[in-house]
N, C-alpha and C positions, 0 to 999 in steps of 0.2 A: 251400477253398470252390470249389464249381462253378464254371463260367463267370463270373467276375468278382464273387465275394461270393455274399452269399446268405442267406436268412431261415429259421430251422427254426421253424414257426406250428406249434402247438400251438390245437387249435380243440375247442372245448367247446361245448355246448348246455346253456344252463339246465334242471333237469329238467320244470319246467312243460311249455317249449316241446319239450322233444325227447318227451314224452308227445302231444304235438298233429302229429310229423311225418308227411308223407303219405306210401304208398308213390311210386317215382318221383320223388322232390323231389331239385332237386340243390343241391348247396353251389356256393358260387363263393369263391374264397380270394384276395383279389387285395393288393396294395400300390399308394399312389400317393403323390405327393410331398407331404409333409407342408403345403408350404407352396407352390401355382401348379397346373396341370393337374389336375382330379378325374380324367384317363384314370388308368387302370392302367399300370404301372410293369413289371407283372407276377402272371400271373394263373394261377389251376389250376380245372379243373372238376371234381368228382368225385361220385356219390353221396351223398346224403345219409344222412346215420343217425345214432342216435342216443345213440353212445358217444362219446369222445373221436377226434377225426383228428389225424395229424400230417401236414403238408405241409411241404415245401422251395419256397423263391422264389428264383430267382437270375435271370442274362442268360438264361438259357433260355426263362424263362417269360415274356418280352418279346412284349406285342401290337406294337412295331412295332421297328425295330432303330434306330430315332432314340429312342427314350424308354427306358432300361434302367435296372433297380435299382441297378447300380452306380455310375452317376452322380448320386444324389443325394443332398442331405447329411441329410436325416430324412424318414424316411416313416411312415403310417399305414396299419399292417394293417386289411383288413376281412373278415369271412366275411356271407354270408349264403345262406339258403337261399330260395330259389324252389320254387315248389309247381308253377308251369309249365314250371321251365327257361331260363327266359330271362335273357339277362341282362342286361337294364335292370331296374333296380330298381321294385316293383311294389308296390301297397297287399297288406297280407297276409303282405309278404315277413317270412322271421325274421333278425336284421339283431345286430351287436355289432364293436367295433371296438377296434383299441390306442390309447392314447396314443403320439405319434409317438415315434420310436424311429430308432437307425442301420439302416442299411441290413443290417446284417452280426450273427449272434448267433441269441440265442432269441426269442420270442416267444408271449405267450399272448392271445385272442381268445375273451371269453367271450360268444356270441348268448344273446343275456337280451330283446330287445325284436322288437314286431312294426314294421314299417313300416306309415304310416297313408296 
């Protein structure tokens, strides 16, 4: 595993929602500690669309170098898509998460719901 561990997310779109994606919408694929900070742990930004994505999370994908995947003991994958881009979470947004999980292995993420 990359730089200290690392998550292979397997990211799905319910097909409801991935029928309603807008062009330009992006995904946001992050991890954060299952239990203390909602920051991200580790994050990827990519296109949205409306097949299956696979993404890697490791020390790489680190918003700061004090907070890193490999130092925690369970985390909780999230995807969600933005229709703006942004990424603070936003009414509208299309939103699905894992049950917390090791930092290290597979992982699957099915966005099934909208953010209200």
């Amino acid at each position: 595993d990359a730089a200290g561990g690392g998550l292979a997310v397997s990211v799905r779109v319910a097909p409801d929602l991935a029928a309603r994606l807008q062009p330009g919408a992006t995904l946001f694929v992050f991890a954060r500690a299952a239990e203390g900070p909602r920051m991200p742990v580790a994050i990827a930004r990519l296109p949205a669309r409306p097949d299956p994505v696979q993404v890697r999370l490791d020390d790489s994908s680190a918003m700061t170098p004090d907070l890193r995947l490999s130092t925690q003991a369970r985390v909780v994958v999230g995807a969600r898509i933005s229709r703006s881009g942004n990424a603070t979470p936003q009414a509208g947004d299309f939103e699905g998460e894992s049950m917390p999980t090791a930092p290290a292995g597979q992982v699957e993420v099915l966005i099934q719901r909208v953010r209200e």
